[in-house]
MARDODREN-164680 format. One record per residue: residue in three letters; x, y, z of N, C-alpha, C, O in turn. Coordinates in steps of 0.1 Angstrom, whole numbers, plus 5000, padded with zeros to 4 digits. Layout:
alaXYZXYZXYZXYZ ...
# end
This chain:
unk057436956684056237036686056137086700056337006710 unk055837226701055737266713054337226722053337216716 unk054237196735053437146740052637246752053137256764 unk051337316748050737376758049837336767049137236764 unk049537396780049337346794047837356793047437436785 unk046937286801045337336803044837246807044837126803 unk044337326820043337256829042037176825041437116834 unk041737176810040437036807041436926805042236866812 unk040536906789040936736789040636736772039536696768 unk041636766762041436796745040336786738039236776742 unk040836806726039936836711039836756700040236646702 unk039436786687039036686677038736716667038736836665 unk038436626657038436656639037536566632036736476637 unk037736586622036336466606036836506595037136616600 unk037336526580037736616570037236606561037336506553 unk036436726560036136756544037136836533037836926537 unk037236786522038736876515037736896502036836826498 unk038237026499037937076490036637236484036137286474 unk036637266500035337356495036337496493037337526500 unk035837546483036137666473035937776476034837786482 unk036437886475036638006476035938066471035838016459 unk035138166473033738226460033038156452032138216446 unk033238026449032037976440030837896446029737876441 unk031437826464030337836471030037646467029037586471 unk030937586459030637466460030837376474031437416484 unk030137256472030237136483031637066479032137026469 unk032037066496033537016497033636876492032836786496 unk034436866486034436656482034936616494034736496492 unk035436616507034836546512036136456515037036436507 unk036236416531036636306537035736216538034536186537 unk037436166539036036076538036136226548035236266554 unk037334956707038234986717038435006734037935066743 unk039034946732038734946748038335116756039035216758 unk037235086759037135236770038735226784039135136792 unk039335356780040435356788040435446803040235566802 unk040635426810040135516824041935566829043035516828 unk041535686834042835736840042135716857041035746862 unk043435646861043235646876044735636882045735586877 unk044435726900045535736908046535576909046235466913 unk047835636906048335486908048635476921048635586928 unk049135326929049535316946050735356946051335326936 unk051335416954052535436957053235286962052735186966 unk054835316958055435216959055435226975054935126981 unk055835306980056035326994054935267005053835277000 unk054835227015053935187026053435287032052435267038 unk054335457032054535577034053635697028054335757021 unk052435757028052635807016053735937011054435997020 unk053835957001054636046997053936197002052636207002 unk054536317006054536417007054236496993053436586992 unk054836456984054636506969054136446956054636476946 unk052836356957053436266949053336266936052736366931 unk053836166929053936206916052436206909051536146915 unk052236276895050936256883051236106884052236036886 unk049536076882049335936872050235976859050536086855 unk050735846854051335886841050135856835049135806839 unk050435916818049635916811049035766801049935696796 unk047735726800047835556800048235576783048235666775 unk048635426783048635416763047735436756046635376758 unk047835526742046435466735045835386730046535316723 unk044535356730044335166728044835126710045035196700 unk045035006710046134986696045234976684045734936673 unk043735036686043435006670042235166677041435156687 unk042635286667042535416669040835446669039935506676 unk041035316651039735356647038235276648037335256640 unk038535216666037435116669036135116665035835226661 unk035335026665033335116669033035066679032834946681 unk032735166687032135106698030735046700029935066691 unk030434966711029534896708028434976718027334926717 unk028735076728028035146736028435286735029635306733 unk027735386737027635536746028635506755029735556752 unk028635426766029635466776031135416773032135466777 unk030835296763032335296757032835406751033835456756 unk032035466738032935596733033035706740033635806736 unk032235696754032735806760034135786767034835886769 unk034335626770035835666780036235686772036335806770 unk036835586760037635636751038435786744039535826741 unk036935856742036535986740037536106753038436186750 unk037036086761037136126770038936126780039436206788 unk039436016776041035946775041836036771042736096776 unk041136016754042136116742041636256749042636326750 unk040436326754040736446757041436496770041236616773 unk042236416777042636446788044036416783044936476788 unk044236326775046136326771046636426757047836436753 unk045636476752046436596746046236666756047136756757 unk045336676766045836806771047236826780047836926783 unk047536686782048136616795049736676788050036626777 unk050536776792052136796788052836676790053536636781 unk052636616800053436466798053336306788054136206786 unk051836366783051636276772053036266760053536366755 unk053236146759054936146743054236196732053036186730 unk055336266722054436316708054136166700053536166689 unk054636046707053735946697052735856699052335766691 unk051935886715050935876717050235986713049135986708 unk050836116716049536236711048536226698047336246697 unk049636176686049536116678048136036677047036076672 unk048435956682047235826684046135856688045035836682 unk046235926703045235986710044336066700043136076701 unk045136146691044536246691043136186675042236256672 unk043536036667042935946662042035916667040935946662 unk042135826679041135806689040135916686039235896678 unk040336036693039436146696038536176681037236186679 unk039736176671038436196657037336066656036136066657 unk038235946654037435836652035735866660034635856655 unk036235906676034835866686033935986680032735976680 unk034636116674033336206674032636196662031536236659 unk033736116651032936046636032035936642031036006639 unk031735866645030735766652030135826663029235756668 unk030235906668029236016677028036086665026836056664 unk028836176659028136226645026836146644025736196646 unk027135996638026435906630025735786636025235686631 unk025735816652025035786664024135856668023935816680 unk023135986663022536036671021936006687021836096695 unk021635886688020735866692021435806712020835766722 unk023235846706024035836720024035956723023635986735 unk024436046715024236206722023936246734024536336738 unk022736196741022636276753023136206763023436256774 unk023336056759024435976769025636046772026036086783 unk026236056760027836056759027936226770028836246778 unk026936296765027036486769026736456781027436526788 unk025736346790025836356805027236306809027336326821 unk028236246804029136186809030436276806031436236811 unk030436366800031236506796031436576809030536636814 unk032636586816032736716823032336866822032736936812 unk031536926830031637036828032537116821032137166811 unk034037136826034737206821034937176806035237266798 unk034737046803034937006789033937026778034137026766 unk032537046786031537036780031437186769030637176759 unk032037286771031937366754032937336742032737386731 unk033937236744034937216734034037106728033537106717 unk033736986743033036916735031736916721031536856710 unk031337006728029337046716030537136712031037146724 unk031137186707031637236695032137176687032237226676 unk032737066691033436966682032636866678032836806667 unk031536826685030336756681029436826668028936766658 unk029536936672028636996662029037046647028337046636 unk030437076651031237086634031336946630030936946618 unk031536826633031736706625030336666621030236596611 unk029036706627027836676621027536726614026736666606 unk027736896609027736976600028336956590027736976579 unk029636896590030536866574030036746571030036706559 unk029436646583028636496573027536576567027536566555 unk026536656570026036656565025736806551024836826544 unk026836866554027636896539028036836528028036886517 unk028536676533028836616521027836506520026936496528 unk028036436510027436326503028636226499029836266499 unk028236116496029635956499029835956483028935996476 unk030935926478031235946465031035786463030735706472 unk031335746447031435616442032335576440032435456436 unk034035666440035035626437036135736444035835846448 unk037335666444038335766456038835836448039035786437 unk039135966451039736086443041236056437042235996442 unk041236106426043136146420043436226432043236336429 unk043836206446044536256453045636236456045636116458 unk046836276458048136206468047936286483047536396486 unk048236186489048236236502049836266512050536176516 unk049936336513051836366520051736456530050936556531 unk052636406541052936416552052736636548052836696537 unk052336676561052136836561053436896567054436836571 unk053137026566054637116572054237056588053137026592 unk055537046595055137046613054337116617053937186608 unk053537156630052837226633053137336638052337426640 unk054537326641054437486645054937596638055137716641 unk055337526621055637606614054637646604054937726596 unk052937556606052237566600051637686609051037766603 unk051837706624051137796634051837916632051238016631 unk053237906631053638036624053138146611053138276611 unk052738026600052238096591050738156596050238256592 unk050438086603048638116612048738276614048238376608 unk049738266624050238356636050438516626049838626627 unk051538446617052038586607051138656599051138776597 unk050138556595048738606583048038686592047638786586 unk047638696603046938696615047438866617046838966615 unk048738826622049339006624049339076618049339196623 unk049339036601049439116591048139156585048439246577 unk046939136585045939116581044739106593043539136590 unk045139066605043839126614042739046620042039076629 unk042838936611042338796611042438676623043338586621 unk042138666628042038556641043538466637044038496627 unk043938376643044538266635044138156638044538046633 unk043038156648042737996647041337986630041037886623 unk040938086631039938086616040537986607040137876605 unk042238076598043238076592043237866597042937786588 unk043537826607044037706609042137606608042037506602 unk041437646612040437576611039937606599038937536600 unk039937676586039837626569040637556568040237466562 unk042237546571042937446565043037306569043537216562 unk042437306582041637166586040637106576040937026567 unk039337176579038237116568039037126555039337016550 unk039537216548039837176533040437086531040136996524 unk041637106539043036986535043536916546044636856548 unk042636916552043436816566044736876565045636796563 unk045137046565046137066574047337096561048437146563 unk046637036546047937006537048236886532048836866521 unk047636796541047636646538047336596525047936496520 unk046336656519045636666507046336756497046536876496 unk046736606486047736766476046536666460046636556456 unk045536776457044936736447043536846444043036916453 unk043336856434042336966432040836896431040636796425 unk040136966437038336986442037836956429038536976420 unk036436906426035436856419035436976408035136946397 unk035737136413035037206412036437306406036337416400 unk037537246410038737286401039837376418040837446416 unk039537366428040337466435041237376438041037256437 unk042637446443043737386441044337456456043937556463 unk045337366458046337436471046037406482044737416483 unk046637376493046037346509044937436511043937406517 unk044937566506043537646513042637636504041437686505 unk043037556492041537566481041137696475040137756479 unk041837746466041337836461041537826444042537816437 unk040037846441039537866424040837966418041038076422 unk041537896407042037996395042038136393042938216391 unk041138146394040338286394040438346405040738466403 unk040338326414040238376427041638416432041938526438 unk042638296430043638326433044338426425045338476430 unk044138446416044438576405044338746413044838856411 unk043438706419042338826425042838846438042438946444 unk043938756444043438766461045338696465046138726474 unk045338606456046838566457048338636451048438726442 unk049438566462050938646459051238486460050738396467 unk051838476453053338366451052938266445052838266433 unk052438096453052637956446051437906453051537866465 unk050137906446049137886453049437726461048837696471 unk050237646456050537536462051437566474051537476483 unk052137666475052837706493051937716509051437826514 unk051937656512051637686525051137826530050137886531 unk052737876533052138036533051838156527051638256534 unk051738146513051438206504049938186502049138276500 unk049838006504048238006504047438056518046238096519 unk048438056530047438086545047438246542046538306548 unk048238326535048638456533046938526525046238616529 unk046938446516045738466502044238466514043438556514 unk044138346522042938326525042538436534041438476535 unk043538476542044038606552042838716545041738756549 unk043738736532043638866525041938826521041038876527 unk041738746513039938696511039438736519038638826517 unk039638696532038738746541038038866552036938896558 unk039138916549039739046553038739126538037839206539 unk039039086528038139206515036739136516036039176506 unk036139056524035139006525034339056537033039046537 unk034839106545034239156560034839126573034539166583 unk035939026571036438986585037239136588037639216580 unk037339146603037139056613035939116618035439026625 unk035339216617034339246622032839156616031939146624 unk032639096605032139016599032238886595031938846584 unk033038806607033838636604032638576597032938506587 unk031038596602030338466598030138536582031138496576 unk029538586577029938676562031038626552031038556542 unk032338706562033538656554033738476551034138426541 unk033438416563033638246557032538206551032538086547 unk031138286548030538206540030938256525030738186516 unk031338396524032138386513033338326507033638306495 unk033938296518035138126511033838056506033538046494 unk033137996516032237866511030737876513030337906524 unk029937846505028337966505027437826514026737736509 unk027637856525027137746533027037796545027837866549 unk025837756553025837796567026537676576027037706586 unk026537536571026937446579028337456580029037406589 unk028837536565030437516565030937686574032137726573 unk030237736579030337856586030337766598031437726602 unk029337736604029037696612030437516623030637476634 unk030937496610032037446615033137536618033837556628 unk033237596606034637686612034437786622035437856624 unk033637806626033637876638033637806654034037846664 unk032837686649033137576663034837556664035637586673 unk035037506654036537456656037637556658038637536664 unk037237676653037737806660038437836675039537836682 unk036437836674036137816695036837816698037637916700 unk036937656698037737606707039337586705039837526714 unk040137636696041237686698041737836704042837856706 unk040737926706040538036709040438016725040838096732 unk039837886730039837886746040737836748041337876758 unk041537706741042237616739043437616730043337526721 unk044537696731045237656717045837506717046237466706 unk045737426730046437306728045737226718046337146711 unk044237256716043437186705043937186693043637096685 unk044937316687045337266676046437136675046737086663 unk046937096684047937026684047136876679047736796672 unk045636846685045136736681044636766670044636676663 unk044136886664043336916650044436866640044236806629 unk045636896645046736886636046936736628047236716616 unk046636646638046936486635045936406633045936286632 unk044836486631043736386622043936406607044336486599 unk043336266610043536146593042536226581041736316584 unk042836186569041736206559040936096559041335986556 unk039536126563039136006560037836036544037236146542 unk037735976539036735966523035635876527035735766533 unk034635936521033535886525032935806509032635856498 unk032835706513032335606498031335576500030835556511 unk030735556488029135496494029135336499028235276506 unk030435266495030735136503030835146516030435056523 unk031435236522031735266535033735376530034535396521 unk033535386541034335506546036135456548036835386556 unk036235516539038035486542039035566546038835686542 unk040335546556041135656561042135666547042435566540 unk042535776544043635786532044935826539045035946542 unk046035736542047135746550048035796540048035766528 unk049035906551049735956543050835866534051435766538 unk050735916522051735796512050835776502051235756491 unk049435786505048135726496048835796482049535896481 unk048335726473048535786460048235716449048835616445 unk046735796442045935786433045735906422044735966417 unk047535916419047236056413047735996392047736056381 unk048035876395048335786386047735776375048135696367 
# end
């Protein structure tokens, strides 16, 4: 995976899978130690003329902690957004990190009441990725509702990301369409692809699109990657994009909150493309009325 440069400190996710294309249904639904970066001492008694970055710290070993304070999920929080951004971070901490980062803004969400803690302790420069990524994960909780039983889903590993950004990229040129739009539906729907199983409501394919619709709007194997980022391209585009994005995505999905995420999570790939690199590696998580489960890739309840 290719790794892009930027002066903040990264991005973040929550997954709803399943909201549909023109019929406007509710998506079924996804569902530590505070770590500090600090200057290390030089080995030297000297200082160095050049010296080297802090390296990047590990991420703490259990992704999906609860913290017990505001100021804990903010280091944490705040950790993971400074090592995706970090080019020296390894792709199997980004990985982690970028867990971390969903976990803290899923228990941010469902914390109101840390909110103005956690936003004073936000950098400036960080502070619009942040409230946009805050604000799309409280919009899809409160889009969905907690099921009583886990879906016939299988869950399997997605295309890499930069062949998933290609398809972004290609739909985009050909059609007119932003491409972080294109990549933040296939976040909320499918975590990305992660999700291979059809909606409450019958839609099928990483981009979710109704039978019907795909008849109307689709070329090739609504289960392809880019055949489906191709289809959603074109939907949107005979819907009003680009001059009409908030329009066109509420016609994918007849919701203001589900507008209202995909345009945050946009954002901030639009200021930020390194953000997709962490959007890319969050979990499915399913929301039960027992409580909330991650579905790791391999899950499979399609039996």
């Amino acid at each position: 995976m290719s790794r892009l440069t930027s002066p903040l400190a990264a991005a973040v996710l929550f997954l709803v899978g399943g909201a549909c294309a023109e019929d406007g249904a509710e998506p079924v639904a996804e569902p530590s130690s505070t770590v500090e970066i600090t200057e290390q001492p030089s080995r030297s008694p000297a200082p160095s003329p050049s010296p080297s970055p802090s390296p990047t710290p590990d991420p703490p070993p259990a992704a999906t902690t609860q913290h017990a304070s505001a100021e804990s999920l903010a280091g944490d929080l705040l950790a993971a957004e400074a090592a995706i951004r970090d080019p020296q971070t390894p792709e199997a901490h980004l990985r982690r990190w970028a867990h971390v980062q969903q976990a803290a803004y899923r228990q941010l969400a469902l914390t109101p009441e840390w909110h103005d803690t956690v936003t004073a302790l936000v950098p400036t420069a960080l502070r619009s990725a942040y409230e946009a990524n805050l604000r799309a994960t409280v919009e899809l909780f409160a889009l969905t509702e907690p099921r009583d039983a886990l879906p016939p889903w299988e869950i399997v590993t997605p295309p890499p990301p930069d062949e998933l950004r290609s398809h972004y990229v290609a739909a985009a040129d050909e059609f007119g369409v932003d491409w972080t739009y294109l990549a933040a539906i296939h976040l909320v729907e499918t975590r990305m692809g992660r999700i291979r199983g059809d909606s409450v409501a019958g839609a099928r394919g990483p981009m979710q699109f109704l039978p019907s619709t795909w008849e109307a709007y689709g070329e090739g194997d609504i289960t392809d990657p880019r055949d489906a980022i191709r289809a959603a391209a074109r939907y949107l585009v005979a819907h009003g994009a680009p001059a009409d994005m908030p329009g066109a995505l509420w016609a994918y999905n007849h919701s203001d909150r589900y507008v209202a995420a995909i345009e945050s999570y946009a954002a901030v790939m639009q200021t930020e493309p390194v953000a997709y690199e962490a959007y890319y590696h969050w979990q499915v998580y399913y929301r039960l009325r027992s409580g909330d489960t991650i579905l790791e890739e391999g899950w499979d309840n399609t039996a």
